[in-house]
Every structure is written in C-alpha cells, then in structure tokens.
C-alpha distance (Angstrom), angle and dihedral (degrees) to the residues before:
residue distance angle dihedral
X1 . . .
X2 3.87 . .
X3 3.74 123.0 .
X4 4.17 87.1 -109.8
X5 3.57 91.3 37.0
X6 3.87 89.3 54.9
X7 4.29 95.4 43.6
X8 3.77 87.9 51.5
X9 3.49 99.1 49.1
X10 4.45 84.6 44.6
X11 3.58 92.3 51.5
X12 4.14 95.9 51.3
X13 3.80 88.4 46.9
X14 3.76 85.8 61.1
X15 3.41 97.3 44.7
X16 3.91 88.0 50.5
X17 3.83 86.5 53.8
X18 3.38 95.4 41.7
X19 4.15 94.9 47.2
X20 3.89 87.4 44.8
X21 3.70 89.7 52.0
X22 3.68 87.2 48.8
X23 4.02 89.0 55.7
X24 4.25 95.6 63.1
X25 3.50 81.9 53.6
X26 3.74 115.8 106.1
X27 4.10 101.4 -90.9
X28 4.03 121.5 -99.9
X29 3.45 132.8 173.0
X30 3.97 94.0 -93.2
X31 3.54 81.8 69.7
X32 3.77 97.4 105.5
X33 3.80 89.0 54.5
X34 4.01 95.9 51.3
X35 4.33 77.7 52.1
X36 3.72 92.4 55.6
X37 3.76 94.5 50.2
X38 3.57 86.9 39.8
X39 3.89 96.6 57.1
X40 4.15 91.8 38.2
X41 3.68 87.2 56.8
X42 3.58 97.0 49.5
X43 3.72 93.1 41.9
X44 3.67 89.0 56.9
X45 3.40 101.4 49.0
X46 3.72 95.7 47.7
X47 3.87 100.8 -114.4
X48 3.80 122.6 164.7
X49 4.07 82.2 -141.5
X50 3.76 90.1 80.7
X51 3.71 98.7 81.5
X52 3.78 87.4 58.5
X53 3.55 97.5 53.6
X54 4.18 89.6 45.5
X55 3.99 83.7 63.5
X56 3.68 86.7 47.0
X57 3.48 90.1 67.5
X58 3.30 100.3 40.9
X59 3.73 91.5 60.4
X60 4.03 87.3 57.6
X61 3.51 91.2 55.6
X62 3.52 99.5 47.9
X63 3.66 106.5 51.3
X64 3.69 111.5 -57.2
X65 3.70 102.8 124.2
X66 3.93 124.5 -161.9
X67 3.72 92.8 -114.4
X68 4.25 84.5 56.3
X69 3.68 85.5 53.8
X70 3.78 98.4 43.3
X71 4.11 87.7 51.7
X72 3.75 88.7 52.9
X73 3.71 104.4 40.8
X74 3.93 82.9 49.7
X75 3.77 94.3 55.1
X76 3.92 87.4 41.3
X77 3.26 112.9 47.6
X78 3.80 107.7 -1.7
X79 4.28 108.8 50.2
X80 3.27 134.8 165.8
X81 3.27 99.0 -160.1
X82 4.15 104.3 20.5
X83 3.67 126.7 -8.6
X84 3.71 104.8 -135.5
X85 3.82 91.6 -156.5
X86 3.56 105.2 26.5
X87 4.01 101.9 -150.9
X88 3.56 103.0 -159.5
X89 4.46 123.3 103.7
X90 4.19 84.6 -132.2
X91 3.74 97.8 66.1
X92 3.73 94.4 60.6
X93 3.89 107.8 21.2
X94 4.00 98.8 53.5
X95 4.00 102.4 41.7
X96 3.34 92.2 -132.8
X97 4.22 91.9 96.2
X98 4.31 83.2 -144.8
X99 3.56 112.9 109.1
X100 3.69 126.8 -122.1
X101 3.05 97.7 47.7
X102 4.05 132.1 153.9
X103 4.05 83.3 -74.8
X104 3.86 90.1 65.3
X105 3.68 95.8 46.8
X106 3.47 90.7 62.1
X107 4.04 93.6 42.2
X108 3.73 79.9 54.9
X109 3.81 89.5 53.1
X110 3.91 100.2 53.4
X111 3.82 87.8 46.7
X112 3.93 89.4 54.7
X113 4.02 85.1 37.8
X114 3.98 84.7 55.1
X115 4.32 91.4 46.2
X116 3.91 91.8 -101.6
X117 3.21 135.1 131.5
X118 3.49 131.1 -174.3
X119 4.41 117.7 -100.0
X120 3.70 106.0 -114.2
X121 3.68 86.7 -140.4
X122 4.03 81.0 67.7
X123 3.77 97.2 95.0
X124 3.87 91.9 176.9
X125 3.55 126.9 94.8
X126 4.06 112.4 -83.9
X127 3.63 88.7 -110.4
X128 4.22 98.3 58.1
X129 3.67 109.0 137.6
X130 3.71 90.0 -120.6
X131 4.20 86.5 58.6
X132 3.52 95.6 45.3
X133 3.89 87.9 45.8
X134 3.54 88.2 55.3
X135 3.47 97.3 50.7
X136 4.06 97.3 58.4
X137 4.04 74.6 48.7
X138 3.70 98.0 60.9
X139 3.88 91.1 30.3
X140 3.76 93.0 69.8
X141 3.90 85.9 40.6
X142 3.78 89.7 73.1
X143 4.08 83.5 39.8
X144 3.33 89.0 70.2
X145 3.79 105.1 31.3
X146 3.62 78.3 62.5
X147 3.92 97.8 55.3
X148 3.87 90.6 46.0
X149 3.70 81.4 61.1
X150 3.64 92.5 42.7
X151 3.59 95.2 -127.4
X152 3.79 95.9 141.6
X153 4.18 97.2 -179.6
X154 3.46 97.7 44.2
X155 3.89 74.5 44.8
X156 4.06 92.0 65.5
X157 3.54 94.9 39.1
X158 3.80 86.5 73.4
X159 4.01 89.2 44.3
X160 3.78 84.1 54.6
X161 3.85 96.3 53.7
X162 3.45 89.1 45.2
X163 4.36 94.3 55.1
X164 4.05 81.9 40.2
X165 3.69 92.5 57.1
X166 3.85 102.0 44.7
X167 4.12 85.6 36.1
X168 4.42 85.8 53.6
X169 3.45 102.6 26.7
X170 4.00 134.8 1.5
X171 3.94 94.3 34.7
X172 3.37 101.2 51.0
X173 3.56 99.2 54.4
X174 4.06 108.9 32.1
X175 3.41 93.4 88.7
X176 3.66 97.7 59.5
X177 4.36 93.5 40.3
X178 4.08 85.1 46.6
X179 3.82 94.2 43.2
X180 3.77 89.3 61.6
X181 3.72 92.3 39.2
X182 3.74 83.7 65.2
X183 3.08 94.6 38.1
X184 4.16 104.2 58.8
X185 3.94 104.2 17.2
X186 3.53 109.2 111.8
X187 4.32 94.8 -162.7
X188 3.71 112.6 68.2
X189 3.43 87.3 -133.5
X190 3.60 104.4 81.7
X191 4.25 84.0 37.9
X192 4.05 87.1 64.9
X193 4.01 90.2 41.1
X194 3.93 95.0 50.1
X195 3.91 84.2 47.6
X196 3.72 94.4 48.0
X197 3.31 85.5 48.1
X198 3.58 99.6 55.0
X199 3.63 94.7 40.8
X200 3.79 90.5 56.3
X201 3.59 98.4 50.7
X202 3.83 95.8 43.5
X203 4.20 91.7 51.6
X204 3.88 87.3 41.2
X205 3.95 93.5 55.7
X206 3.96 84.5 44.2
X207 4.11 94.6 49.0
X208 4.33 85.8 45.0
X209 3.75 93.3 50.2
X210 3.81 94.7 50.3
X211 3.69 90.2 42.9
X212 3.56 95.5 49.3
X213 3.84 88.7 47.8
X214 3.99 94.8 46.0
X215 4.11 92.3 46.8
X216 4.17 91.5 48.9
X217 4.00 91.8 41.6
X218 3.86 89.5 53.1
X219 4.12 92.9 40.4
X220 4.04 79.1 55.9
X221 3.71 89.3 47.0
X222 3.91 91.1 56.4
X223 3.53 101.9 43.3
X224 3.83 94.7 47.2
C-alpha cells in the first residue's frame, strides 16, 4: 500500500470511530450528518458494516424522528430506573455487573498513558462506549501525525495501542453490550447500529492483527 493510499485509508478509520462514537451519544438533529460520514467511511474502507448503516438512514427518512430515537436511546443506554443495555466496559469485563470497576481504572490508565484525560463535562463513566470510541479515534490521530512526520516506528507504536486497546478493552466486551442492544431495542435503528458496531470492531481487530503480524515479519526480514 502507498504512503497516500495508507493516510487515506487512516484518516476514514478515524472518522468511522469518531462517527460511531458520535452514535452512543444522546441523539440530535446533526445526527443524519454524523450517518453520512459514518457510511462514507465505511464504504471506503471496505467494511461489511456499511449495509447496516445504509438501513440506518433509511429509517430517518421514513419516519423515525429524533425525539423516537432520544426516547429509545434513553431507555437503552441511559435509565433511570434500569439500563437495558448497560454501555459501559465495567459491567461485563469485571463480573461484578457495577461499573467502575478495576477494568476502568486501567482504561483510565492507557488514556493518561496516551496524554488524555477525560472532559469533566463527560459525566459518564471513563469506560462509556462513546469514550472508548473516541479513544481508538484520537489513537490513530497521533498514527497519522506521526506518518506526516514520517516517523514510521513511532508510527506503529500507535497501531499497537490501538490492537492493545480493542484486544483489553472494547473487543472483548462489544459483543455482549451489542447482543443486548439487539436484544431489547424496540426501533430497528439502534439493532443495525449495535450490529455495525460489532461488525466494525470485530474486522478492525482482524485488519490490526494481520498488520501487526505483516510489519514485525518484515522488521525480521530486514534485520536478518
């Protein structure tokens, strides 16, 4: 893959994450925008997600109204009373189902590992699906500020936070937080998201790996 082949391809995987982490975010009008984005990143980067997203769009412009959303994202992912598809990593990765647990702390570490903290006008728990989106987003930001400097290793070593993150974190509990999305929401829209969603995250963890394995079987080339 060509240096401008490679950028491209970096920048719409951070404006997937970044679009995606938009979507967990309560819905606002803009919200057909962040789809747009959303499907043109996909689209370009070849995912199997972006048939998901297409019916997304559809549903917007064929009744679904942003207050419909709103009342379902609330009873989703927001409460008061029970959160039918808790979105935070805690819930499922610590067995405890209570959130901030000893699975956050160490989300909260690799973001203060990466320079980040998080916004105290965040008022979710550290490890919110929307945060942890955002991370992978800003992770592949310093990717590429890296290869406009042409600093390929310090290059990888973002690539390698980002496969750590989704190998500790985001990846290991999606399937269970989008299985119950699925499983209660009663607008297919947030159905098609959670499977987007999953889809993404599974094929990104797949591209990382063979990456990761192509750039240290090629280091081993040179140095032998």
């Amino acid at each position: 893959m060509k240096d401008k082949e490679i950028l491209s391809v970096e920048k719409y995987r951070s404006d997937i994450y970044q679009a995606l982490s938009s979507c967990y975010n309560p819905p606002e009008k803009g919200i057909s925008d962040v789809l747009k984005r959303l499907e043109a990143g996909l689209c370009a980067t070849g995912s199997n997600a972006v048939s998901q997203v297409v019916v997304m769009r559809s549903e917007l412009n064929t009744g679904v109204t942003v207050d419909d959303l709103k009342i379902q994202f609330a009873k989703l992912f927001i409460g008061p009373y029970q959160l039918l598809a808790p979105p935070f990593g805690s819930i499922y990765l610590d067995g405890k189902h209570q959130i901030m647990g000893d699975s956050t702390l160490d989300v909260v570490k690799r973001y203060s590992a990466a320079g980040l903290t998080v916004d105290e006008s965040f008022k979710n728990p550290p490890d919110h699906i929307s945060a942890e989106l955002e991370f992978m987003h800003v992770l592949i930001i310093e990717e590429l500020n890296c290869l406009h400097k042409g600093c390929a290793d310090e290059a990888v070593a973002w690539l390698v936070k980002q496969l750590e993150f989704l190998d500790s974190h985001l990846g290991q509990w999606i399937d269970a937080f989008t299985g119950l999305t699925i499983q209660k929401t009663q607008l297919p829209y947030f159905k098609y998201l959670a499977i987007a969603t999953r889809q993404f995250i599974k094929e990104e963890m797949q591209w990382l790996g063979e990456t990761m394995a192509d750039w240290h079987a090629r280091s081993e080339t040179m140095a032998g």
